[in-house]
Biopython code that builds the backbone (N, CA, C, O; Angstrom):
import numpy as np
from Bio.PDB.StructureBuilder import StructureBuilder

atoms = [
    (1, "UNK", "N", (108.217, 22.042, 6.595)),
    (1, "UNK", "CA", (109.287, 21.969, 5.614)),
    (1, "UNK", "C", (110.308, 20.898, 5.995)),
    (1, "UNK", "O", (110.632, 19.954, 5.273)),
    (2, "UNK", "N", (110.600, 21.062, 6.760)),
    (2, "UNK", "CA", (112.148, 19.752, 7.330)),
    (2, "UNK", "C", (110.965, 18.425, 7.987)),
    (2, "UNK", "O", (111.442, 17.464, 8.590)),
    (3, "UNK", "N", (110.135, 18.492, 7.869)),
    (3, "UNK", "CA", (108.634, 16.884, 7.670)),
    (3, "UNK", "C", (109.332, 16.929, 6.303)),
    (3, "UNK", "O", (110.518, 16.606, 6.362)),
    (4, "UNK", "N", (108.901, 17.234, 5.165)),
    (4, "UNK", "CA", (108.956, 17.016, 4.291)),
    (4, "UNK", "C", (110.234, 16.301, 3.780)),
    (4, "UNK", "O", (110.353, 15.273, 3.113)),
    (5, "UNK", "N", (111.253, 17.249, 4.352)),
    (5, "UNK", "CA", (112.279, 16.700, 3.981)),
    (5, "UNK", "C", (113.089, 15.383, 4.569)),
    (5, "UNK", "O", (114.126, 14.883, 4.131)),
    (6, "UNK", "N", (112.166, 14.922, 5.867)),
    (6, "UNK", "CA", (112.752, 13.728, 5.929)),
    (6, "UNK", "C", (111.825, 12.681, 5.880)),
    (6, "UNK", "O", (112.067, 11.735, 6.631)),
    (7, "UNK", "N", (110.774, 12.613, 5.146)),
    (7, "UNK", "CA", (110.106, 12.253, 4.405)),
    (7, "UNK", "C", (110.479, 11.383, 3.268)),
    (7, "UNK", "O", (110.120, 10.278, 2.861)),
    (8, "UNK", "N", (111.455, 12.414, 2.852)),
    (8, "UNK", "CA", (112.084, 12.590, 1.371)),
    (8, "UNK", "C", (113.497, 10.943, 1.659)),
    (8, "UNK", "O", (113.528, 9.848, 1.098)),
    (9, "UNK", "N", (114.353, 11.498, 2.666)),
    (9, "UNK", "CA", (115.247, 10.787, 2.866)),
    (9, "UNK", "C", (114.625, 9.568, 3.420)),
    (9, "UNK", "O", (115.291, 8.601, 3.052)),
    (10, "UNK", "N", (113.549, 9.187, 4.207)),
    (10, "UNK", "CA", (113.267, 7.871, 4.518)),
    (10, "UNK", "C", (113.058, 7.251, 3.698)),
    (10, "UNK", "O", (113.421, 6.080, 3.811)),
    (11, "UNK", "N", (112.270, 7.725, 2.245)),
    (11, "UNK", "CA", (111.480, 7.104, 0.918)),
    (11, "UNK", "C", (113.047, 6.978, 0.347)),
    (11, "UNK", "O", (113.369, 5.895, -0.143)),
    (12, "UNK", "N", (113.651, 7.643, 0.379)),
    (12, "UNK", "CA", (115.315, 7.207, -0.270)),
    (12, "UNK", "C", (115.620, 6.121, 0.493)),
    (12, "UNK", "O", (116.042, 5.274, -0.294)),
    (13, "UNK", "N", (115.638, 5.589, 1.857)),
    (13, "UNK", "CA", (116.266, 4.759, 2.129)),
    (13, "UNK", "C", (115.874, 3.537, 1.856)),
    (13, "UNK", "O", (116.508, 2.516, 1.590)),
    (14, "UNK", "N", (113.985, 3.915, 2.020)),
    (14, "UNK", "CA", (113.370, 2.737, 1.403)),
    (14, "UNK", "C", (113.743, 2.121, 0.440)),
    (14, "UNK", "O", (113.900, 0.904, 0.544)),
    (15, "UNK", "N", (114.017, 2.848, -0.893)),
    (15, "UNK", "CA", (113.999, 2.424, -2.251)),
    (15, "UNK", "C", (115.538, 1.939, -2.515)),
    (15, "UNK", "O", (115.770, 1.210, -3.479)),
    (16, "UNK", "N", (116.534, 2.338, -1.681)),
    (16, "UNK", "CA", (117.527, 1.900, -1.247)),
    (16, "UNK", "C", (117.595, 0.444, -0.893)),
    (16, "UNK", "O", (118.265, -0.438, -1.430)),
    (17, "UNK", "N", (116.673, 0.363, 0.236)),
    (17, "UNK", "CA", (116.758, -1.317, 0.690)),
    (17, "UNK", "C", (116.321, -1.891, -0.253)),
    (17, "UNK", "O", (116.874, -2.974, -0.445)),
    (18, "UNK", "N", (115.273, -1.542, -1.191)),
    (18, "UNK", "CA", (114.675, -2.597, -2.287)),
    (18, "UNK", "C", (115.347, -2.713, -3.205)),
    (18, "UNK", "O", (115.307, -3.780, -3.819)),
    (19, "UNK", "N", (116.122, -1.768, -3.591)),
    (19, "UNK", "CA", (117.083, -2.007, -4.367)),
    (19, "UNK", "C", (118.368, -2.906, -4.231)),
    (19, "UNK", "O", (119.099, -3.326, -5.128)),
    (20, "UNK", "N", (118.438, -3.067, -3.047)),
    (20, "UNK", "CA", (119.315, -3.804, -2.863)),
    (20, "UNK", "C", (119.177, -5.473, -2.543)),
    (20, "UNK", "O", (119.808, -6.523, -2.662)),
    (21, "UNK", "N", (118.100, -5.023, -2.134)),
    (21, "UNK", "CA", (117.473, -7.209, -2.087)),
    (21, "UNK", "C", (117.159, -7.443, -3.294)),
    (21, "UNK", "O", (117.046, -8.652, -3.492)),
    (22, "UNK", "N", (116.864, -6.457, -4.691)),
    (22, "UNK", "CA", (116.186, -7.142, -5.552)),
    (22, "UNK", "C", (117.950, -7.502, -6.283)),
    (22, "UNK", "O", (118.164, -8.687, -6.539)),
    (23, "UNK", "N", (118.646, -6.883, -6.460)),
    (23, "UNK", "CA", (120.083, -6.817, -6.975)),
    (23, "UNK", "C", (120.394, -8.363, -6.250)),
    (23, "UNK", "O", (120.781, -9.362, -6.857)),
    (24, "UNK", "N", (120.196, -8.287, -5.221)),
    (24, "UNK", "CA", (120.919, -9.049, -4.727)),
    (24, "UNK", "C", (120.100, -11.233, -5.316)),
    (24, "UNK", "O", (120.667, -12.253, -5.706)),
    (25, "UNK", "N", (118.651, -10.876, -5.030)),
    (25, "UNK", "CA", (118.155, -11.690, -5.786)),
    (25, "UNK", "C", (118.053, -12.211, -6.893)),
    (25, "UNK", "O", (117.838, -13.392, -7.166)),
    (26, "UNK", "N", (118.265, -10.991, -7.828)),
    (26, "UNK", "CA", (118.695, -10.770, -9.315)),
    (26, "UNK", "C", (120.001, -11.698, -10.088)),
    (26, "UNK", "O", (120.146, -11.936, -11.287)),
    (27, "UNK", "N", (120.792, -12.071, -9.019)),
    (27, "UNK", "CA", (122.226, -12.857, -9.374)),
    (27, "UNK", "C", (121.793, -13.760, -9.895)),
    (27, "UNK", "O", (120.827, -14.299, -9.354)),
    (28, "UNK", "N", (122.474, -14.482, -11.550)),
    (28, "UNK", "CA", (121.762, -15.444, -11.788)),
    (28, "UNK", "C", (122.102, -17.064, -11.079)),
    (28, "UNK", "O", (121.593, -18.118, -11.460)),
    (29, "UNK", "N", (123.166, -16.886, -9.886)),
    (29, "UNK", "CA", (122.701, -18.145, -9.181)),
    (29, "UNK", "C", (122.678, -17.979, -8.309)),
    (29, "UNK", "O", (122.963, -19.003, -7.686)),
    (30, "UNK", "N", (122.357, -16.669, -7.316)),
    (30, "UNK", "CA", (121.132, -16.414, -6.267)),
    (30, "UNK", "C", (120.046, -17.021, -6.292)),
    (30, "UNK", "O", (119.516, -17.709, -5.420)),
    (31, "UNK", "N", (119.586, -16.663, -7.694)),
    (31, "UNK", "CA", (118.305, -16.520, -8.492)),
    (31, "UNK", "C", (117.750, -17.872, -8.515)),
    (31, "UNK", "O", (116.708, -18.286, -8.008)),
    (32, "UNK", "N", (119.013, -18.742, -9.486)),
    (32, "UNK", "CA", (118.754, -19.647, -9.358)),
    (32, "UNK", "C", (119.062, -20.982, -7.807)),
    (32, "UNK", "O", (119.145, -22.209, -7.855)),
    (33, "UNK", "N", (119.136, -20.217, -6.848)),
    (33, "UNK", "CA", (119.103, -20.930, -5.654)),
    (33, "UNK", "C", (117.793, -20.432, -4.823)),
    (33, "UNK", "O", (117.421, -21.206, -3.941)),
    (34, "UNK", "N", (117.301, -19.636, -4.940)),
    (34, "UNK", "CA", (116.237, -18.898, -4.574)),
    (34, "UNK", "C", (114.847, -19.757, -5.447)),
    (34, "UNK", "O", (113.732, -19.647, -4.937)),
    (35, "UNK", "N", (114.985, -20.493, -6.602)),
    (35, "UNK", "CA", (114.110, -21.213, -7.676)),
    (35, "UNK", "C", (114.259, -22.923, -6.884)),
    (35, "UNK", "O", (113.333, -23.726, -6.771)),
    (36, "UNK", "N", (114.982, -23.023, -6.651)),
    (36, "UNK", "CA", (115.431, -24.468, -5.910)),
    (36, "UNK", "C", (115.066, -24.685, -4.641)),
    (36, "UNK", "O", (114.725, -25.792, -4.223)),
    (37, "UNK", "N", (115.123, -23.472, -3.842)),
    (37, "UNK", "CA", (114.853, -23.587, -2.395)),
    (37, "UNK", "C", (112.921, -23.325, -2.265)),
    (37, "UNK", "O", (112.272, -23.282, -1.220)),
    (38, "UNK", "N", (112.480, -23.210, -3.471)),
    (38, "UNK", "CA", (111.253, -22.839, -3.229)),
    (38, "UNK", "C", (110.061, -24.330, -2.698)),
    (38, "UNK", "O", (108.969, -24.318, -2.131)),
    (39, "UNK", "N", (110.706, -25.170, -3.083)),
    (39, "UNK", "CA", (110.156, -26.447, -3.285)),
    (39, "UNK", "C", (110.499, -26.986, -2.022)),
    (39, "UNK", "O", (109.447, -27.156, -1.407)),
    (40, "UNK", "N", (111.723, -27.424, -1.172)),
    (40, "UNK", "CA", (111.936, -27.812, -0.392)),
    (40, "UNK", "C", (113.509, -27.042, 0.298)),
    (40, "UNK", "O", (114.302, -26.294, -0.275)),
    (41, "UNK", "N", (113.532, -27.564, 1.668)),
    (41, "UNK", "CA", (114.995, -26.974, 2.472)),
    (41, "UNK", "C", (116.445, -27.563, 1.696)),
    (41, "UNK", "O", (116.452, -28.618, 1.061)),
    (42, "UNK", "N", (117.321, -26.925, 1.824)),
    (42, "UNK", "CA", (118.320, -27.815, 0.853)),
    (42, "UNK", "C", (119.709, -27.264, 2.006)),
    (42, "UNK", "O", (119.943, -26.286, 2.716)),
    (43, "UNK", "N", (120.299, -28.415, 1.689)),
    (43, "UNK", "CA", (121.997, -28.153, 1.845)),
    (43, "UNK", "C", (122.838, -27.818, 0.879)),
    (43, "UNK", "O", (122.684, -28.156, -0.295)),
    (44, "UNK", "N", (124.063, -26.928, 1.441)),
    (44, "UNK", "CA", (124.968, -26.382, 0.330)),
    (44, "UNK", "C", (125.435, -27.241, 0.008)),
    (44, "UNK", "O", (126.260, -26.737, -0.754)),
    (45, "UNK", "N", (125.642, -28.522, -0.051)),
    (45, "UNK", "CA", (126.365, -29.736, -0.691)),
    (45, "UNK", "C", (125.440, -30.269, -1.809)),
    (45, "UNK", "O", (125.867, -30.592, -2.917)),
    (46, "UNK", "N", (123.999, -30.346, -1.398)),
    (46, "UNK", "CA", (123.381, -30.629, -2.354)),
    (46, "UNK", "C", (122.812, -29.845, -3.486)),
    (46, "UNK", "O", (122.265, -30.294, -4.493)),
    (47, "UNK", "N", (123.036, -28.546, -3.146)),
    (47, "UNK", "CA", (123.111, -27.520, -4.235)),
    (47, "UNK", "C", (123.854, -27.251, -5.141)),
    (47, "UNK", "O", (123.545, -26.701, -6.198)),
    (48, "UNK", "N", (125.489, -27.823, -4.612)),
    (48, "UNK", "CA", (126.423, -28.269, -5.474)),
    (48, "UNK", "C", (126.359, -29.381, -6.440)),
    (48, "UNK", "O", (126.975, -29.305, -7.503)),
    (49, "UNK", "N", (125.676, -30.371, -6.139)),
    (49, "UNK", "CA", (125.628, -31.464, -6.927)),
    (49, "UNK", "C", (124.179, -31.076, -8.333)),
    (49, "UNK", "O", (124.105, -31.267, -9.547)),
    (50, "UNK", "N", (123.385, -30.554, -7.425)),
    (50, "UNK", "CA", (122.211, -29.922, -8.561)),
    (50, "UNK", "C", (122.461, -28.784, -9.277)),
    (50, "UNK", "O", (121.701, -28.462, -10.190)),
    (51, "UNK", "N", (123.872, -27.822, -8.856)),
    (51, "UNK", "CA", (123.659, -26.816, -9.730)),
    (51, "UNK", "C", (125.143, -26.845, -10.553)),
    (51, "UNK", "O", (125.379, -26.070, -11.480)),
    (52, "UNK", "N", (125.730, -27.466, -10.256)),
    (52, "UNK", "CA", (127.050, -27.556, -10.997)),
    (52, "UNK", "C", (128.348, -26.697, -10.329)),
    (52, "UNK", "O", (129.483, -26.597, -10.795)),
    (53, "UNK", "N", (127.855, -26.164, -9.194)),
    (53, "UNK", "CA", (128.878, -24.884, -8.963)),
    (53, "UNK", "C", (129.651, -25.218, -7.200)),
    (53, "UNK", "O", (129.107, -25.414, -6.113)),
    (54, "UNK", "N", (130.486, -25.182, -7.434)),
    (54, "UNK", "CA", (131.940, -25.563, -6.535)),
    (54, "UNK", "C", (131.499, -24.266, -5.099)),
    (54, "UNK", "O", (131.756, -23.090, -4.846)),
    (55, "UNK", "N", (130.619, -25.538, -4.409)),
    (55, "UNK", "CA", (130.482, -25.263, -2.715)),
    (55, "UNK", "C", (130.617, -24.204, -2.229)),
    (55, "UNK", "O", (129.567, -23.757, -1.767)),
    (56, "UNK", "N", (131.868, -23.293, -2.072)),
    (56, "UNK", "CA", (131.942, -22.644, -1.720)),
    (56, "UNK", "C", (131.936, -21.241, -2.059)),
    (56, "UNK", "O", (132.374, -20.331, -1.356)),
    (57, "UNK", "N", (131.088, -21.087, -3.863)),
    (57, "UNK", "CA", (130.578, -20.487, -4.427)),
    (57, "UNK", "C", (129.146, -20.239, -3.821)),
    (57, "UNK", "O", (128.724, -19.088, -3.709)),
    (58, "UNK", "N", (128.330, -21.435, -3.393)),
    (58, "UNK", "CA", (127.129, -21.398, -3.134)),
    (58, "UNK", "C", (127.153, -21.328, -1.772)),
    (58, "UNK", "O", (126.009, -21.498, -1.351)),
    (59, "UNK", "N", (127.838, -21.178, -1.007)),
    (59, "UNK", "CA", (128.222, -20.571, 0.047)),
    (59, "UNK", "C", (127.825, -19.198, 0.701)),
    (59, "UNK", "O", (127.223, -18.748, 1.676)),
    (60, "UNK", "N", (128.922, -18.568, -1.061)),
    (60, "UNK", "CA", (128.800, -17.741, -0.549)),
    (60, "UNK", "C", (127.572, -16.737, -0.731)),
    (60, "UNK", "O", (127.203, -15.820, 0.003)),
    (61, "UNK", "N", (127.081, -17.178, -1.885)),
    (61, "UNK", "CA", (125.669, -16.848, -2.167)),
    (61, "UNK", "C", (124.609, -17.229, -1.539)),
    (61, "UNK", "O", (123.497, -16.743, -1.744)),
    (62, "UNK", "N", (124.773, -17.830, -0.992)),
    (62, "UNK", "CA", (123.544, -18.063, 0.087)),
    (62, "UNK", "C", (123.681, -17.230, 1.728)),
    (62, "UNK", "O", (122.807, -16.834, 2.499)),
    (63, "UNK", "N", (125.207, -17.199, 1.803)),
    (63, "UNK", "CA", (125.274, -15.763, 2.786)),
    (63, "UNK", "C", (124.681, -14.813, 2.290)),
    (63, "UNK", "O", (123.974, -14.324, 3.172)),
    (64, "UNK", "N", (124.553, -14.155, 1.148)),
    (64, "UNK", "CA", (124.395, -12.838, 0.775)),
    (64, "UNK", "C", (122.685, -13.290, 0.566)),
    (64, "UNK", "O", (121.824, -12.929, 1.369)),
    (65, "UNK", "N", (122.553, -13.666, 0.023)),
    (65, "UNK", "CA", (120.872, -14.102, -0.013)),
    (65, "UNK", "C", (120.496, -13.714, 1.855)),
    (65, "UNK", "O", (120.121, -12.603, 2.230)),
    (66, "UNK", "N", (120.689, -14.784, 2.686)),
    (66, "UNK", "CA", (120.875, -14.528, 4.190)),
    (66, "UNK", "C", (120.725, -13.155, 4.712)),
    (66, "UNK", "O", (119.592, -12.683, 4.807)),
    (67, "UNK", "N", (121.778, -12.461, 5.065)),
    (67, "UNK", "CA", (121.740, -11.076, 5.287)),
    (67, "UNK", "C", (120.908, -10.346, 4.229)),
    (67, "UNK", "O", (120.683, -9.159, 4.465)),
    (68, "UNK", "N", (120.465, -10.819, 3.211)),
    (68, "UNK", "CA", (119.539, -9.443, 2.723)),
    (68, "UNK", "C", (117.595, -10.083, 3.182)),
    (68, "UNK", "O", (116.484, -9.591, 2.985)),
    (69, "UNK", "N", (118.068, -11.311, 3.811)),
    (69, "UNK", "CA", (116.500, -11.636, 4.664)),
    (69, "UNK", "C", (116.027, -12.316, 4.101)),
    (69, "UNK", "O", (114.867, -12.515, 4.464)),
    (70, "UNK", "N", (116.581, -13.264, 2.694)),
    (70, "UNK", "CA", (115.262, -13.639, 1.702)),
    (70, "UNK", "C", (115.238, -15.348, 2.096)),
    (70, "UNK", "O", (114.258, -16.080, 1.952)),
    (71, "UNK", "N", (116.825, -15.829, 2.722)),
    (71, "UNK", "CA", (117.245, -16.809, 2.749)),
    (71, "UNK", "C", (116.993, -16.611, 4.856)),
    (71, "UNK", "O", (117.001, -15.646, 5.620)),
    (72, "UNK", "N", (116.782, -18.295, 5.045)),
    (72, "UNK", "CA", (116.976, -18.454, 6.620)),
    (72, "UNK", "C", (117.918, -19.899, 6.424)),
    (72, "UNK", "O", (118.123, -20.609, 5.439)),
    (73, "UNK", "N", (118.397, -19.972, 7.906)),
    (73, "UNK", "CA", (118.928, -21.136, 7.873)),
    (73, "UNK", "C", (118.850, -22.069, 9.169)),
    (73, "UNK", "O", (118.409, -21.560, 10.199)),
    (74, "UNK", "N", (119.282, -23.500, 9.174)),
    (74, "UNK", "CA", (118.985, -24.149, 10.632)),
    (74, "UNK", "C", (119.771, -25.417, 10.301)),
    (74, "UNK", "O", (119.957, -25.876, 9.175)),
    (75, "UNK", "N", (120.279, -25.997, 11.680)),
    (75, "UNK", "CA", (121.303, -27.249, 11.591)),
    (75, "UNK", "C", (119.834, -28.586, 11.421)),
    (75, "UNK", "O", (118.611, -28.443, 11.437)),
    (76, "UNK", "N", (120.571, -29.606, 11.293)),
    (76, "UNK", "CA", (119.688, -30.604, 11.097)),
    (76, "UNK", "C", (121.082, -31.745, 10.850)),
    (76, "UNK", "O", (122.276, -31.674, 10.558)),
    (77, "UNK", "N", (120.211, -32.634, 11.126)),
    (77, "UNK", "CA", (120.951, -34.036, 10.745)),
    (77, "UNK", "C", (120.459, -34.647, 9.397)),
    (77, "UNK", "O", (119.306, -34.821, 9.001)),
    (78, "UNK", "N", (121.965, -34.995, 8.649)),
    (78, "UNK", "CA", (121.527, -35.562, 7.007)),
    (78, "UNK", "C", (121.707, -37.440, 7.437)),
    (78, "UNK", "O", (122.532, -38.039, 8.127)),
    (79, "UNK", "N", (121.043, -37.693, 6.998)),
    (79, "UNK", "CA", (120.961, -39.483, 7.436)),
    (79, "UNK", "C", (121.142, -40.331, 6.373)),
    (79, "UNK", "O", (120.385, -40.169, 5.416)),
    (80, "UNK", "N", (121.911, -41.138, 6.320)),
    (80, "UNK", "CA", (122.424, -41.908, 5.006)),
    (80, "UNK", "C", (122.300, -43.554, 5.322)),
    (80, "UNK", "O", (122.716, -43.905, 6.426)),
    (81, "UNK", "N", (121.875, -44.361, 4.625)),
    (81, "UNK", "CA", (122.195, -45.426, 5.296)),
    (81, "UNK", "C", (123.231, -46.164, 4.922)),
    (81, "UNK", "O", (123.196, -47.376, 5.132)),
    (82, "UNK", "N", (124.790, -45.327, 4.047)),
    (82, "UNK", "CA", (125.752, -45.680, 4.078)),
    (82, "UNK", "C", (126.402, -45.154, 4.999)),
    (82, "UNK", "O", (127.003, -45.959, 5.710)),
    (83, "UNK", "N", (126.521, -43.931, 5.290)),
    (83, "UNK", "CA", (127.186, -43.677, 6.575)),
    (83, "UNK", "C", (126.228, -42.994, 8.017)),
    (83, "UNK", "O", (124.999, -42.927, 8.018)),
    (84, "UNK", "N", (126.928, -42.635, 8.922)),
    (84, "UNK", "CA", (126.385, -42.168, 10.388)),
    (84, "UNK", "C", (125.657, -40.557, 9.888)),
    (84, "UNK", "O", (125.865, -39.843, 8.907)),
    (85, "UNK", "N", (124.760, -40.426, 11.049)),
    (85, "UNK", "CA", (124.117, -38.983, 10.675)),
    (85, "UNK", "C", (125.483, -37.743, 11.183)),
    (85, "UNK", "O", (126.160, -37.414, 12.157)),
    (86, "UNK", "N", (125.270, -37.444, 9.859)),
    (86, "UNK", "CA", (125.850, -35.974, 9.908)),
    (86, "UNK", "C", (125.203, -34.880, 9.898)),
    (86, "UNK", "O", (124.365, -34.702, 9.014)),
    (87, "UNK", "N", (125.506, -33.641, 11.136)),
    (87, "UNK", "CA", (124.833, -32.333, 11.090)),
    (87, "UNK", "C", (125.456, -31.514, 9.857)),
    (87, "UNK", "O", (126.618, -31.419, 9.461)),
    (88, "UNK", "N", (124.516, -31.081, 9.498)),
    (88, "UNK", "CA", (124.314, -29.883, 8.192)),
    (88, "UNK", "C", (123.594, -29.138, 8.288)),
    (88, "UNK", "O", (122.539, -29.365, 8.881)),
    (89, "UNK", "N", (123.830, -28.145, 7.831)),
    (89, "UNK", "CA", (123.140, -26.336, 7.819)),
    (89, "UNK", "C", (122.061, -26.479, 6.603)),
    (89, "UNK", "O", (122.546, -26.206, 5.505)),
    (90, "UNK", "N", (120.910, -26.796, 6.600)),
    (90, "UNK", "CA", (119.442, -26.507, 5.889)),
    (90, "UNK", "C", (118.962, -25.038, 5.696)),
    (90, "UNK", "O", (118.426, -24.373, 6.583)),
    (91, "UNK", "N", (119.278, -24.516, 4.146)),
    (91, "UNK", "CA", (118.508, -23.035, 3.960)),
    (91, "UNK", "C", (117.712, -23.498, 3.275)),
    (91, "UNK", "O", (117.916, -24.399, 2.462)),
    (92, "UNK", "N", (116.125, -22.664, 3.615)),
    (92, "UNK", "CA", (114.804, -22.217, 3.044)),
    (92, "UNK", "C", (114.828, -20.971, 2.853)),
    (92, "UNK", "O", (115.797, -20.228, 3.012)),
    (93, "UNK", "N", (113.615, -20.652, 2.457)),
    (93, "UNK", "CA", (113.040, -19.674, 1.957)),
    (93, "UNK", "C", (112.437, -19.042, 2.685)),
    (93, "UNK", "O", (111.380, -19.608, 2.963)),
    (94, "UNK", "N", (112.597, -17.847, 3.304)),
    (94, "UNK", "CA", (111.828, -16.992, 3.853)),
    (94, "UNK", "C", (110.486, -16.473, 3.518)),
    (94, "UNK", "O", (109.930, -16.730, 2.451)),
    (95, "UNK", "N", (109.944, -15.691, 4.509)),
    (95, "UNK", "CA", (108.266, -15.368, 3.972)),
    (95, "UNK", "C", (108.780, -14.569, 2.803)),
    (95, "UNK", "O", (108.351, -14.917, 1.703)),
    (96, "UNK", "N", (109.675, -13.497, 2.849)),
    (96, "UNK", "CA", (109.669, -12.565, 1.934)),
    (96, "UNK", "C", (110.638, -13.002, 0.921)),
    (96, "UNK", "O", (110.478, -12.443, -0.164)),
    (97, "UNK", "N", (111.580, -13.830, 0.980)),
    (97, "UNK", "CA", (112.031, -14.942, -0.096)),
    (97, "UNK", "C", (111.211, -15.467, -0.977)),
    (97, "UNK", "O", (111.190, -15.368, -2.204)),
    (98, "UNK", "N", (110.456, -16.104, -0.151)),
    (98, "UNK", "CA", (109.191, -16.955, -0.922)),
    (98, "UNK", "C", (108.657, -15.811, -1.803)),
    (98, "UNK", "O", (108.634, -16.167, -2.982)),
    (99, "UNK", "N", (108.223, -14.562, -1.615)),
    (99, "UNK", "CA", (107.163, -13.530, -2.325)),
    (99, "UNK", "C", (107.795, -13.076, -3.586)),
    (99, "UNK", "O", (107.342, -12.710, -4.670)),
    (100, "UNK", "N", (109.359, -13.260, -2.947)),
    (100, "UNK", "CA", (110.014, -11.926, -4.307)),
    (100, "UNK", "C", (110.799, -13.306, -4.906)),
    (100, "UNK", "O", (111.582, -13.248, -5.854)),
    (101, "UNK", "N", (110.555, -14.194, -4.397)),
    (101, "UNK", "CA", (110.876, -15.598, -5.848)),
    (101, "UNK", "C", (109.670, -16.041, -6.669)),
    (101, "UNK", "O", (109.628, -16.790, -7.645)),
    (102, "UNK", "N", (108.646, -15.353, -5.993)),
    (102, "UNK", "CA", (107.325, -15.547, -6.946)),
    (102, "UNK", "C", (106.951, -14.693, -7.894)),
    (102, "UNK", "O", (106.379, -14.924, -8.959)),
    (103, "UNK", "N", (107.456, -13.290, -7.249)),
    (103, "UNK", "CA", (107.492, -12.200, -8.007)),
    (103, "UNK", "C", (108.137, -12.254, -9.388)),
    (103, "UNK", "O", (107.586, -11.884, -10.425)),
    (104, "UNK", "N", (109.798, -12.935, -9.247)),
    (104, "UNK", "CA", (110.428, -12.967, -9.917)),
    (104, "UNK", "C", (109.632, -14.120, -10.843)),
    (104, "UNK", "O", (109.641, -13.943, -12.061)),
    (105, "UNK", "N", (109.289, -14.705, -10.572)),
    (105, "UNK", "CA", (109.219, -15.896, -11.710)),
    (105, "UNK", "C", (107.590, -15.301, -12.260)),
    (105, "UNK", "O", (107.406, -15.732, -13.398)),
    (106, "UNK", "N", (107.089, -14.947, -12.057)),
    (106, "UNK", "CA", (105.524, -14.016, -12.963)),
    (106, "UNK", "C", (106.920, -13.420, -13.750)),
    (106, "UNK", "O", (107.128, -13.855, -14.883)),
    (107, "UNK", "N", (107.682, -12.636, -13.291)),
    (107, "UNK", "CA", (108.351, -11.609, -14.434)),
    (107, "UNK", "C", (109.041, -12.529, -15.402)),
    (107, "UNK", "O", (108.697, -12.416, -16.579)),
    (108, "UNK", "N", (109.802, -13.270, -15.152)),
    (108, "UNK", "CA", (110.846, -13.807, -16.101)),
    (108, "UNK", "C", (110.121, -15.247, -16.517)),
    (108, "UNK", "O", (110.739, -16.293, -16.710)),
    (109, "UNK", "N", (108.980, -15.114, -16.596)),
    (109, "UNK", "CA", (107.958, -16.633, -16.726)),
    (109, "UNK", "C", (108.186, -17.266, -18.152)),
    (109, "UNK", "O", (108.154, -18.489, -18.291)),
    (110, "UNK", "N", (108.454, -16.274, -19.381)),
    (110, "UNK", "CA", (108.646, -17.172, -20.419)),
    (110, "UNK", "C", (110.409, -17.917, -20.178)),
    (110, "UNK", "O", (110.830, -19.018, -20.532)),
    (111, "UNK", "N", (111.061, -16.870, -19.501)),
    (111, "UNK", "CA", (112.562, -17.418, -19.369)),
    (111, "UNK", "C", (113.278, -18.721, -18.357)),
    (111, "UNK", "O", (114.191, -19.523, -18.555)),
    (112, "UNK", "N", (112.586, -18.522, -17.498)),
    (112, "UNK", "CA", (112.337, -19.361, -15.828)),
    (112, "UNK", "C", (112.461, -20.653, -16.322)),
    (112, "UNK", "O", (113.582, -20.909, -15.884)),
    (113, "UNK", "N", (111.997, -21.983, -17.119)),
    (113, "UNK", "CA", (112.415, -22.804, -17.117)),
    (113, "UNK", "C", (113.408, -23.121, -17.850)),
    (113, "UNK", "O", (113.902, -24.156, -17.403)),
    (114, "UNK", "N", (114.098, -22.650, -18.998)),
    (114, "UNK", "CA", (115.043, -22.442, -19.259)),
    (114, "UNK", "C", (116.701, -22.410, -18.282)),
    (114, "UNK", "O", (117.604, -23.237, -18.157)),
    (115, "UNK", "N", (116.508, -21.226, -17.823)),
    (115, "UNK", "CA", (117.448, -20.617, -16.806)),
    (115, "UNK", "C", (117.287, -21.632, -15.467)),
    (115, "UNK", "O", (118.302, -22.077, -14.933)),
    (116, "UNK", "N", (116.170, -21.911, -15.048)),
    (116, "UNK", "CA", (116.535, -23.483, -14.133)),
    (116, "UNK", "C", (117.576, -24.598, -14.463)),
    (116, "UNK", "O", (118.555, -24.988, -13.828)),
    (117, "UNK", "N", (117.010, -25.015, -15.752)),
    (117, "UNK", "CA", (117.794, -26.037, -16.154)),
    (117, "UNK", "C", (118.994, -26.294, -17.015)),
    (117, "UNK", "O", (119.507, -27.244, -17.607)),
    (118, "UNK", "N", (119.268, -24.655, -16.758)),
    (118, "UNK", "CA", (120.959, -24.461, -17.648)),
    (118, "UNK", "C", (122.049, -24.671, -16.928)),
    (118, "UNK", "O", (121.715, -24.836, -15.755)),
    (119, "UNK", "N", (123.028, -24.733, -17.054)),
    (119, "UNK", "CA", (124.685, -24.702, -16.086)),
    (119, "UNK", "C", (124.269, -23.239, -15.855)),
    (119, "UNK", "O", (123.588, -22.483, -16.548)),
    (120, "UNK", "N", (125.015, -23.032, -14.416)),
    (120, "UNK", "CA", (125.366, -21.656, -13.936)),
    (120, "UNK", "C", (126.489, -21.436, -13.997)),
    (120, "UNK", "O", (126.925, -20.343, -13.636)),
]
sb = StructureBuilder()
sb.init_structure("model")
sb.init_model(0)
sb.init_chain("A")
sb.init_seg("    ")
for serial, (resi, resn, name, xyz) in enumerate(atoms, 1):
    if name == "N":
        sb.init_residue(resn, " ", resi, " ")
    sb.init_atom(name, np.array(xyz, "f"), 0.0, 1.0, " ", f" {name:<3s}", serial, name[0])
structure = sb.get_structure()
């Protein structure tokens, strides 16, 4: 009987965590940073310039992407041949990023190019 019942509460916590990465993926410019990062690594500066939305918006959405596991991140040098290399923070896509941005786009497949190429 008390197997059962914590049984019960682990499958709650489960559906708990999924609920909460998919919410959290679900944002429509999570969503749509999660559609962008699928292709290649990107910087929050250049996510600003491709998605229309003021830096430290995409900031902060890419923290929250981060802590829920879907997003990783790593320094790197951006190289210009107008100015000197500057270090910058590069987020990709995680294994399980990658799955539940694939997921998502089978679901929302007639909507998906649309919602790419709108203002956020």
């Amino acid at each position: 009987m008390i197997l059962c019942t914590l049984d019960k509460k682990r499958d709650k916590v489960k559906i708990n965590d999924i609920y909460e990465i998919i919410y959290v993926a679900t944002h429509p410019i999570r969503l749509n940073i999660l559609i962008r990062l699928e292709s290649e690594k990107v910087y929050a500066s250049n996510l600003e310039v491709i998605m229309k939305v003021d830096r430290k918006v995409i900031s902060f959405h890419l923290s929250r992407l981060e802590k829920a596991g879907l997003v990783t991140s790593e320094y790197g040098l951006k190289t210009s041949s107008k100015t000197r290399p500057m270090a910058v923070r590069y987020y990709s896509l995680t294994t399980e990023g990658r799955k539940l941005a694939k997921k998502l786009q089978l679901i929302l497949s007639d909507y998906i190019f649309s919602f790419a190429d709108s203002k956020v």
